[in-house]
N, C-alpha and C positions, 0 to 999 in steps of 0.2 A: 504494500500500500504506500503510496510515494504520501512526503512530505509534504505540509499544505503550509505556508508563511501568510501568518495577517500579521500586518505591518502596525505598530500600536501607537497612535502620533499621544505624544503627552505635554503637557505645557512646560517642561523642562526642556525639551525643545525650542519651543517656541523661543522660550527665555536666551537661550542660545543665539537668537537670531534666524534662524531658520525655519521658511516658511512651508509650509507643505508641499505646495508645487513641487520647490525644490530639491526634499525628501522625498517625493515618487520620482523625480526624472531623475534624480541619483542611485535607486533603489534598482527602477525599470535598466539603466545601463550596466548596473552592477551584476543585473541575472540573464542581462544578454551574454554578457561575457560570462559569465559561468555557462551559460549552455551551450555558447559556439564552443568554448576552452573542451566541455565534456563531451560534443559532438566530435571534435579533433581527436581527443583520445580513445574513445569509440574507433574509429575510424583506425589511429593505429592499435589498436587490442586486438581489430580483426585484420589487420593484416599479418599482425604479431601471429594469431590464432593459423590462419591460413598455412604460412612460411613450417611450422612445427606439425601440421598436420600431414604436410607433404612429406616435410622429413622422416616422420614415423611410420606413414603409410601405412597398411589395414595387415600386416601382416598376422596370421594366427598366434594366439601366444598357447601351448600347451596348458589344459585341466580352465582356461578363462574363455576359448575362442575368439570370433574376431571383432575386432573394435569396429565401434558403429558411430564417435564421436572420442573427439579431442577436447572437453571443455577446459576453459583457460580457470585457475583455482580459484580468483575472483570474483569469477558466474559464479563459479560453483556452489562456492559459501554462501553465494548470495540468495540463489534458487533455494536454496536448503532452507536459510534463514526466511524467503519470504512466502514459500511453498512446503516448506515441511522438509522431515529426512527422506522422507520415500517418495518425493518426487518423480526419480528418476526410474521408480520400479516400472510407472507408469507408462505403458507403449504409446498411449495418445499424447501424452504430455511430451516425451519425447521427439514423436513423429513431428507434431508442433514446433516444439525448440529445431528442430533442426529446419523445418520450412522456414523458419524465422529467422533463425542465423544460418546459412548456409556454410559459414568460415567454419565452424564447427564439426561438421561430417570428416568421416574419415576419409582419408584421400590416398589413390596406391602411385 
């Protein structure tokens, strides 16, 4: 369940000099740049994800069989953490994750 931020203006502020306007259009740039900054590193996690997934490629491992996903340890805990332990027992939930991230599938 993602984060929800309400911004709390109080007259301590104010007292500050600072006007509210001011406090949103400083606020509004400040989570632009968080989410381009987080898009960017998105961006290299999956190419990060990709590059390792090639390298290890699907081969069978004896008594586990073959890999069906490369997840990077950051998903991982995180899927756990927001979906439970047993997420990934899940073949729908899976199937999903992987139509979602594609960097993630095993790759030969």
């Amino acid at each position: 369940m993602p984060n929800i931020f309400i911004p709390s203006w109080t007259s301590e502020a104010a007292k500050k000099g600072q006007s509210y306007d001011t406090f949103m259009r400083d606020l509004n740039w400040y989570l632009k740049q968080e989410v381009d900054l987080e898009k960017h590193n998105a961006a290299k996690r999956d190419m990060i994800a990709r590059k390792e997934s090639r390298e290890m490629g699907n081969k069978t491992v004896d008594g586990l069989g073959k890999p069906i996903a490369h997840i990077p340890a950051r998903d991982f805990f995180r899927m756990q953490q927001d979906f439970g332990q047993e997420c990934l027992q899940d073949k729908q939930f899976v199937k999903e994750l992987l139509r979602d991230n594609p960097s993630y599938r095993a790759q030969s």
